[in-house]
N, CA and C atoms as an extended XYZ file, in Angstrom:
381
Properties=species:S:1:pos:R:3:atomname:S:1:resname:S:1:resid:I:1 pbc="F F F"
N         5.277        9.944      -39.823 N   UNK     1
C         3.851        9.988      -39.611 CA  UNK     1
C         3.505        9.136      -38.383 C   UNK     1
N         3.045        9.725      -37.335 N   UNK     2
C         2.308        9.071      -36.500 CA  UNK     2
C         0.906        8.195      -36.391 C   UNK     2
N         0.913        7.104      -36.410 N   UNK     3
C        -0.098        6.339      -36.313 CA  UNK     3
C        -1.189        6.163      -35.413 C   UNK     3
N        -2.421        6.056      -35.742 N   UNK     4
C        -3.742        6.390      -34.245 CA  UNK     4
C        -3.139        5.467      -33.152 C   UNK     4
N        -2.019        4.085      -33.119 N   UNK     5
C        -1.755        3.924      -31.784 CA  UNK     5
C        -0.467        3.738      -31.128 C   UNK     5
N         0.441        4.540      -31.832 N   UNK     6
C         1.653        5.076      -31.563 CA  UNK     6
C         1.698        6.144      -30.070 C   UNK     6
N         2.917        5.957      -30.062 N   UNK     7
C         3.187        7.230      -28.870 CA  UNK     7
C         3.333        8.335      -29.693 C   UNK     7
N         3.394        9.558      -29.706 N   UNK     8
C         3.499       11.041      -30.180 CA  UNK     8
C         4.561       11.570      -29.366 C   UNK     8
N         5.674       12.541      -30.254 N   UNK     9
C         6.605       12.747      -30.136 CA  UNK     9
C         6.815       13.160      -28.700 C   UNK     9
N         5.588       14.084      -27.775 N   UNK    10
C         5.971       14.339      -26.275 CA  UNK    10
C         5.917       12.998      -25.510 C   UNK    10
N         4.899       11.895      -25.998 N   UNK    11
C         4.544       10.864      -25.106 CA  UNK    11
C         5.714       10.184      -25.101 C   UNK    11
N         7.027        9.867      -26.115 N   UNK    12
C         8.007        9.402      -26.428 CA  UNK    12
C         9.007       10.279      -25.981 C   UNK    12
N         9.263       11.375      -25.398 N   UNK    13
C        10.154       11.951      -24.728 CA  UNK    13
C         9.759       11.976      -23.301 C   UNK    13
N         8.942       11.719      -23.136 N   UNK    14
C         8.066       11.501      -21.505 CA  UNK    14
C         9.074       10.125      -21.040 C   UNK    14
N         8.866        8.944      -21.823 N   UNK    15
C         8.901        7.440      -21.463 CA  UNK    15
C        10.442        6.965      -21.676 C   UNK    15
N        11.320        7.760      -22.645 N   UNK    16
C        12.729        7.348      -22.980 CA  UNK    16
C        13.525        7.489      -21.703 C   UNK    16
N        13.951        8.158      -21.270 N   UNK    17
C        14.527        8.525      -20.023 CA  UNK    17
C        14.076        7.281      -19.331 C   UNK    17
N        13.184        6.604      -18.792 N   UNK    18
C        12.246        5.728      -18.158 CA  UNK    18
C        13.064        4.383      -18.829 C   UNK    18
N        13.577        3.985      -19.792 N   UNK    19
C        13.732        2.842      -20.375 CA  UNK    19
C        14.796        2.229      -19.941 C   UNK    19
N        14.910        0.564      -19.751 N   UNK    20
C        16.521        0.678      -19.002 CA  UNK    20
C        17.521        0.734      -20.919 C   UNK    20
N        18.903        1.141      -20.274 N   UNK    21
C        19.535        1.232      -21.454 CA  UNK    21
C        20.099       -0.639      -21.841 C   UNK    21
N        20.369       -1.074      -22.812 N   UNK    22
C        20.587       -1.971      -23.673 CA  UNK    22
C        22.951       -2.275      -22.873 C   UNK    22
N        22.586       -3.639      -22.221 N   UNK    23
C        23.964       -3.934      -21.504 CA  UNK    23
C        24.574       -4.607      -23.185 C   UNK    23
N        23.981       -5.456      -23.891 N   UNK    24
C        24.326       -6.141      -24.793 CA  UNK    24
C        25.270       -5.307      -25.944 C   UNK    24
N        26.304       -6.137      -26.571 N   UNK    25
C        26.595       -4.962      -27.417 CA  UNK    25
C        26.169       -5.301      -29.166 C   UNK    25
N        25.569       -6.238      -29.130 N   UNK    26
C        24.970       -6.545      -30.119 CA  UNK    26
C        23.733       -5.301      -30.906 C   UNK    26
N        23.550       -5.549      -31.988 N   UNK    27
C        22.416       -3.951      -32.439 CA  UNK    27
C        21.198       -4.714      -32.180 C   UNK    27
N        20.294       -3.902      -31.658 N   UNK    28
C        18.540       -4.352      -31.365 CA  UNK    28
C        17.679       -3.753      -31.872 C   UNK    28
N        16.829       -4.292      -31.951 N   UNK    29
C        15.267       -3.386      -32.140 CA  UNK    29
C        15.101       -1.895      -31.177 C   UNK    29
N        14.828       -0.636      -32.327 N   UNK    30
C        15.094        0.466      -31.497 CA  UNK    30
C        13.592        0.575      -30.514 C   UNK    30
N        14.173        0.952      -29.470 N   UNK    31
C        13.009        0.646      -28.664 CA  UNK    31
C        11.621        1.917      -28.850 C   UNK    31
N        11.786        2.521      -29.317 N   UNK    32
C        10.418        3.312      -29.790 CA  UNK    32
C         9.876        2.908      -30.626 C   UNK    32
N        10.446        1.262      -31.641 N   UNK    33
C         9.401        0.627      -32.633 CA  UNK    33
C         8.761       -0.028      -31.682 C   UNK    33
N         9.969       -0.679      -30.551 N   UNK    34
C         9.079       -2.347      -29.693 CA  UNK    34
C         7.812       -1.200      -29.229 C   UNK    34
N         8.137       -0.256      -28.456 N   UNK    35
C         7.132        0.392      -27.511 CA  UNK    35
C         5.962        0.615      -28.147 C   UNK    35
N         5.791        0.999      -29.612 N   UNK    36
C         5.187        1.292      -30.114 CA  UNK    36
C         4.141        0.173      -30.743 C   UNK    36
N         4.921       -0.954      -30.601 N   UNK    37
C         4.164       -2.446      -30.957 CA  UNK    37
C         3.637       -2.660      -29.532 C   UNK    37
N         4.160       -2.683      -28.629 N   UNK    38
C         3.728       -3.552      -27.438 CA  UNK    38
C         2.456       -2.370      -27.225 C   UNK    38
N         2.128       -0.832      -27.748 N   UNK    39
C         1.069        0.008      -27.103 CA  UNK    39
C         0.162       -0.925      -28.126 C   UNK    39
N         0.512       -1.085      -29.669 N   UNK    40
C        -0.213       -1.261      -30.136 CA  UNK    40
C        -1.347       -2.870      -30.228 C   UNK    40
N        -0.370       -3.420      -29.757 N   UNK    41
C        -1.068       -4.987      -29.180 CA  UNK    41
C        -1.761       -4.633      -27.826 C   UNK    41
N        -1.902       -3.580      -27.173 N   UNK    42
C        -2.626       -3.881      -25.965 CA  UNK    42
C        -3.988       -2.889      -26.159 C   UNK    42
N        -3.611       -1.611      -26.717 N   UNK    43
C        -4.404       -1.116      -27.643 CA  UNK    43
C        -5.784       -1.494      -28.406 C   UNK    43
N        -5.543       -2.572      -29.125 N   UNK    44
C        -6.021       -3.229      -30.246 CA  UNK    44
C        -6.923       -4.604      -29.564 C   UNK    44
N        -5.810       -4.899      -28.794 N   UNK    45
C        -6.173       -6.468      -28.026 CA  UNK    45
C        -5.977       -7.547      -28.709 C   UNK    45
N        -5.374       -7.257      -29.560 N   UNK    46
C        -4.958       -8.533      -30.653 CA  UNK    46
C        -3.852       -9.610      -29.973 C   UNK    46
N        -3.668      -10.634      -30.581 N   UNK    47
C        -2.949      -11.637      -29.602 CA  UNK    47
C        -1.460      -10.584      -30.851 C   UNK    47
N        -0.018      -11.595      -29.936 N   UNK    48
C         1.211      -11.293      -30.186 CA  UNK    48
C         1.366      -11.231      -31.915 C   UNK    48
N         1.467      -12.325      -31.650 N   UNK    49
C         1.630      -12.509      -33.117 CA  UNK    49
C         1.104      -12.428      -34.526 C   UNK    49
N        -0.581      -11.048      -34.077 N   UNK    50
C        -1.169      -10.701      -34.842 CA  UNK    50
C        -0.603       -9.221      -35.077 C   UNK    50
N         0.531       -8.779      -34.305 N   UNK    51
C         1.208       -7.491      -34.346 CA  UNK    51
C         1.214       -6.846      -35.592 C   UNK    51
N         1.066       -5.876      -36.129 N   UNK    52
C         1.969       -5.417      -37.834 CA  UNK    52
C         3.240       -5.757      -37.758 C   UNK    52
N         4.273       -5.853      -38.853 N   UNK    53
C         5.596       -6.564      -39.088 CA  UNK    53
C         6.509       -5.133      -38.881 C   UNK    53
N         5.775       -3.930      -39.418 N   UNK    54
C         6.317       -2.717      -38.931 CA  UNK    54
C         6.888       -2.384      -37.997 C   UNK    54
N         7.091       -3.208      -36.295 N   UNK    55
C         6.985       -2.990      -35.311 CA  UNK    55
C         8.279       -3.872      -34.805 C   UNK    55
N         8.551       -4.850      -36.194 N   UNK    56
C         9.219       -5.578      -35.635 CA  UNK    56
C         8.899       -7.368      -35.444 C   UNK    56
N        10.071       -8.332      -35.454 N   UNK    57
C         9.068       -9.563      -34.978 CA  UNK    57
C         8.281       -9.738      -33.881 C   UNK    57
N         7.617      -10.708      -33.573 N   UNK    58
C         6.380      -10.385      -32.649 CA  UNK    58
C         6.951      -10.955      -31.387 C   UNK    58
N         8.329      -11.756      -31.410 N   UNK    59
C         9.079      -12.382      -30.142 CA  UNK    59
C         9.878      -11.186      -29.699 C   UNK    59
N        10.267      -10.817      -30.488 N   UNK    60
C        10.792       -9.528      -30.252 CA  UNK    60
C        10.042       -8.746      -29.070 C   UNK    60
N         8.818       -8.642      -29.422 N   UNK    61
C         8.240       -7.217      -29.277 CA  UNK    61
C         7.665       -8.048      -27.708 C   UNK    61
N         6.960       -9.591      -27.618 N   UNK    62
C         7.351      -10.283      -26.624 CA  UNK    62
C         7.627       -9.815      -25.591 C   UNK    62
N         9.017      -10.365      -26.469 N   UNK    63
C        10.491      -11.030      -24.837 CA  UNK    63
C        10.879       -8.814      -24.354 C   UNK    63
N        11.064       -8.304      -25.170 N   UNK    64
C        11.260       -6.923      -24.394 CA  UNK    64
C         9.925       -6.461      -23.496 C   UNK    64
N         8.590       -6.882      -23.855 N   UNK    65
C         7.427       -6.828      -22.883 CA  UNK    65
C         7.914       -7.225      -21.906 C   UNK    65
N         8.112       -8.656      -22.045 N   UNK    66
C         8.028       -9.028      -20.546 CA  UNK    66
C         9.390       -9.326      -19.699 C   UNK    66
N        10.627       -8.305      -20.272 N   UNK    67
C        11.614       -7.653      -19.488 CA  UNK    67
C        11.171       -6.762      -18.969 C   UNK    67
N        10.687       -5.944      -19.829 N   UNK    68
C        10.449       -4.623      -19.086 CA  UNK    68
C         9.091       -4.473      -18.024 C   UNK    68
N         8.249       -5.571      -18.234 N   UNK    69
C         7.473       -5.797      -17.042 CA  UNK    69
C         7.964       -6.377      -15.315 C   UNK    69
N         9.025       -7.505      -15.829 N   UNK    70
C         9.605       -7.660      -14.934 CA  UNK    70
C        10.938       -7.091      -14.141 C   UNK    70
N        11.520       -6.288      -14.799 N   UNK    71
C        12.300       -5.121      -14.109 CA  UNK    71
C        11.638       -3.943      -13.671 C   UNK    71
N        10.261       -3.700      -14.185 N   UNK    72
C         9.696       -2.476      -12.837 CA  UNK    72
C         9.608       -1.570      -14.313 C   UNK    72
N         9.918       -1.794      -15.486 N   UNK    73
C         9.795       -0.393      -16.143 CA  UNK    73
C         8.740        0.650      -16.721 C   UNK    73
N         7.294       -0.287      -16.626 N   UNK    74
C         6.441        0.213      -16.636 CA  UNK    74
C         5.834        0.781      -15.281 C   UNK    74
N         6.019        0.016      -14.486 N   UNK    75
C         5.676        0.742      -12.722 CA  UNK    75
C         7.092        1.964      -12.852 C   UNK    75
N         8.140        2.074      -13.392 N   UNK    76
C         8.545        3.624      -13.275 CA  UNK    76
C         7.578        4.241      -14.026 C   UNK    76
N         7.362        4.236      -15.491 N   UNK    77
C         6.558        4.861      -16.268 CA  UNK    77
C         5.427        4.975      -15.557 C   UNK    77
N         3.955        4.748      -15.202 N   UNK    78
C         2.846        4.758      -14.253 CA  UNK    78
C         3.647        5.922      -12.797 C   UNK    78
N         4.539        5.275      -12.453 N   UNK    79
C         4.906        6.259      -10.998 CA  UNK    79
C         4.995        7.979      -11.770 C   UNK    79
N         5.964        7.676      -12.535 N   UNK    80
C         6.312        9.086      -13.238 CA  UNK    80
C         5.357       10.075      -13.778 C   UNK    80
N         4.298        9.303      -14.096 N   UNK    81
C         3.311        9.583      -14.921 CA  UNK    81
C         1.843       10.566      -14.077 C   UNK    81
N         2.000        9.784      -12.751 N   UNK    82
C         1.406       10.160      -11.812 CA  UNK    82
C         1.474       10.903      -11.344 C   UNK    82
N         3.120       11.062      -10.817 N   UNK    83
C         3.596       12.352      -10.136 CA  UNK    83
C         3.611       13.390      -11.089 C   UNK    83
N         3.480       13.567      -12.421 N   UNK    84
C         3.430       14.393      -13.318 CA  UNK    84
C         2.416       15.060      -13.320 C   UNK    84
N         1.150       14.015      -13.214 N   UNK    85
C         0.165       14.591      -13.656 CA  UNK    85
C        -0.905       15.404      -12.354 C   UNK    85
N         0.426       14.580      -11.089 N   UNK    86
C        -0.075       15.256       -9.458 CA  UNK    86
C         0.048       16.489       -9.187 C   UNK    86
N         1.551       16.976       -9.764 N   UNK    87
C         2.327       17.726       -9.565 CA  UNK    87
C         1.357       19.400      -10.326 C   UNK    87
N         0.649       18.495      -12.027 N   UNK    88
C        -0.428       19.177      -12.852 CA  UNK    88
C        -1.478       19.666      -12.023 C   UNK    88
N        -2.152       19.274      -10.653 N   UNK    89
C        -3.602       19.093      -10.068 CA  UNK    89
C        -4.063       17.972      -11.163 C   UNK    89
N        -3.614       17.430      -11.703 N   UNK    90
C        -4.696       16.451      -13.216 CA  UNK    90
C        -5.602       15.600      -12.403 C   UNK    90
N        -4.955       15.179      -10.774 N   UNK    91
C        -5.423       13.990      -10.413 CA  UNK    91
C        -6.159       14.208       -8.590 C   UNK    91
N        -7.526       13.889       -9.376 N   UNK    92
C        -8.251       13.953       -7.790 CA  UNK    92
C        -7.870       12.428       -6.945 C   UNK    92
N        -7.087       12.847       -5.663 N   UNK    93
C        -6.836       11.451       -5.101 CA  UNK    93
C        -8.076       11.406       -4.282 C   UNK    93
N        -9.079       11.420       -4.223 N   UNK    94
C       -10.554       11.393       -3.314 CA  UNK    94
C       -10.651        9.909       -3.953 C   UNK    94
N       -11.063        8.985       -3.122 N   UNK    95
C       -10.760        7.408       -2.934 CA  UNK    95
C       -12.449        7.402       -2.435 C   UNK    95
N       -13.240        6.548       -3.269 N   UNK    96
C       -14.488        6.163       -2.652 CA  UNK    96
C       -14.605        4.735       -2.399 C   UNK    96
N       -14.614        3.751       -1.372 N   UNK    97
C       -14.441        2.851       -1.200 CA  UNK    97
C       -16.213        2.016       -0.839 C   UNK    97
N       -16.211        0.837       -1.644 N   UNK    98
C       -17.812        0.569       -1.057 CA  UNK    98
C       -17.284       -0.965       -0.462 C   UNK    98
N       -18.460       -0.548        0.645 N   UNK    99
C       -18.180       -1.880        1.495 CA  UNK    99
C       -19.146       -2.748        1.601 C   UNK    99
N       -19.773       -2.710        0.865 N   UNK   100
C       -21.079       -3.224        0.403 CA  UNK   100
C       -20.854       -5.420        0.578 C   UNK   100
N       -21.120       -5.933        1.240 N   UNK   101
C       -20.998       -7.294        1.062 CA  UNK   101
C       -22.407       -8.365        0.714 C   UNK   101
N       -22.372       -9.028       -0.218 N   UNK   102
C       -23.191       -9.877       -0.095 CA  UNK   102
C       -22.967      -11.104       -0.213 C   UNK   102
N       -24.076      -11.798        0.941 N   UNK   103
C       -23.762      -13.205        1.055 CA  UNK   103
C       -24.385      -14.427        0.486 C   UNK   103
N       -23.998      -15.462       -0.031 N   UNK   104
C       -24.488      -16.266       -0.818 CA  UNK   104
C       -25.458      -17.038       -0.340 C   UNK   104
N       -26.152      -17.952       -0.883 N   UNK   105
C       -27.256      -18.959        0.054 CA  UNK   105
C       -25.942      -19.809        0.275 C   UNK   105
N       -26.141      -20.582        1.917 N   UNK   106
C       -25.286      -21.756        1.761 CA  UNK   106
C       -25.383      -22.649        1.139 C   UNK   106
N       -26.178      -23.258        0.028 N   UNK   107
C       -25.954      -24.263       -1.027 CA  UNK   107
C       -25.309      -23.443       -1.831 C   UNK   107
N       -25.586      -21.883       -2.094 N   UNK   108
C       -24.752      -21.904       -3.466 CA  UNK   108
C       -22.894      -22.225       -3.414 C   UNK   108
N       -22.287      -21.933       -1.946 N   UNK   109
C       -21.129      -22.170       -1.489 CA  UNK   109
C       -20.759      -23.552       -1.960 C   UNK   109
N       -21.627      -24.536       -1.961 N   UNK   110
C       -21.182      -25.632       -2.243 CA  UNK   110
C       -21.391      -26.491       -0.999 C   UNK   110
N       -21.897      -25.937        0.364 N   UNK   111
C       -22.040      -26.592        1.732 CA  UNK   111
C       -23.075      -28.040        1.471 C   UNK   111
N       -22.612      -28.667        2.356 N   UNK   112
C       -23.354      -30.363        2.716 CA  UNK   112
C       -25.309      -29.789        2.545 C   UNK   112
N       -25.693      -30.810        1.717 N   UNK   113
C       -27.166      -30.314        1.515 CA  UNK   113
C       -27.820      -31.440        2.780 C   UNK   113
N       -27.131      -31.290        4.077 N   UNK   114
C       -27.766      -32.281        4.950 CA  UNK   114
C       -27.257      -33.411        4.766 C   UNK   114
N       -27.903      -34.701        5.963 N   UNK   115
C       -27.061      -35.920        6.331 CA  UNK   115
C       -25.861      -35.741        6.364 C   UNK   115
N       -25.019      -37.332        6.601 N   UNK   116
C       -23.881      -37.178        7.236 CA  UNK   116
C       -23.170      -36.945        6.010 C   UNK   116
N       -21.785      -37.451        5.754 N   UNK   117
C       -20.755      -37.039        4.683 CA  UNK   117
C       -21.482      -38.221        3.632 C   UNK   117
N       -21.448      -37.753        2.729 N   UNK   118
C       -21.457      -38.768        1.200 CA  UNK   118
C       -22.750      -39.120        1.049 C   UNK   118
N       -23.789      -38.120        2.361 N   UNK   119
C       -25.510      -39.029        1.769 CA  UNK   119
C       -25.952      -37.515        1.230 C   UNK   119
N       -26.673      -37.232        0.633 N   UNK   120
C       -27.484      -36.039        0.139 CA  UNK   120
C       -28.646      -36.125        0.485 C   UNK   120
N       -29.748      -35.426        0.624 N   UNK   121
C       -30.991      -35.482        0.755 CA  UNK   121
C       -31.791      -35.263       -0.540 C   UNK   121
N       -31.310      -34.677       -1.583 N   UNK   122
C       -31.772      -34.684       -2.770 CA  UNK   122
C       -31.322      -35.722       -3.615 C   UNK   122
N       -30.471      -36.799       -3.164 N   UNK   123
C       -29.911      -37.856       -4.013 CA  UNK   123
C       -30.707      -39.402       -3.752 C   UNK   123
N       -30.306      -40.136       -4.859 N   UNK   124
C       -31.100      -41.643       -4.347 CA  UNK   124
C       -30.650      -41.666       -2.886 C   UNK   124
N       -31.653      -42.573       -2.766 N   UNK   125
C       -31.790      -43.309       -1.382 CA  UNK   125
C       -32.107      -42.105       -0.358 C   UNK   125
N       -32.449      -40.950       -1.091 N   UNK   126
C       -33.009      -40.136        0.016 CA  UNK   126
C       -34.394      -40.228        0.750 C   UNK   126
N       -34.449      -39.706        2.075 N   UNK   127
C       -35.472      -40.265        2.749 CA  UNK   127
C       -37.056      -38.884        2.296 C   UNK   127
């Protein structure tokens, strides 16, 4: 049974291929539970260790996050995902850029409110 924040059986044949394979020869957490915890903590927005136990421990589900963030494996997944959905027409690349700037008062910057360094004009001993 698939759960409302699980991957579904195509979204999980999409992303496997994408995963790096396991160098260790020790047995691990199969990675369609971690994946399925780490959608569901970001999903949800719950901190780590409010995870379901279903998924696995929550260091677990962790320390493979933030391997697989730092080896690139979600930027393959996103690249792949893109070109998939480019390849579909799914994706208008039309880029609207606003250049809109606004500028602050110079007090709100934090600039000298007058006199020299260390006198204020709104502070004692102002004239």
């Amino acid at each position: 049974m698939i759960r409302r924040h699980e991957l579904s059986d195509a979204e999980w044949e999409f992303v496997r291929p994408l995963l790096p394979e396991s160098l260790r020869g020790r047995k691990r957490l199969d990675d369609r539970t971690v994946l399925n915890g780490i959608v569901w903590k970001f999903r949800t927005g719950t901190a780590w260790r409010d995870v379901p136990e279903r998924y696995g421990p929550w260091a677990t589900l962790h320390t493979r996050f933030r391997r697989w963030a730092l080896d690139g494996t979600f930027e393959r997944m996103l690249r792949a995902a893109q070109a998939g959905a480019d390849a579909a027409g799914d994706i208008d690349w039309l880029v609207s850029v606003d250049s809109t700037v606004v500028r602050a008062h110079q007090h709100a910057a934090g600039a000298r409110k007058g006199g020299s360094a260390g006198q204020h004009s709104d502070g004692p001993g102002a004239a």
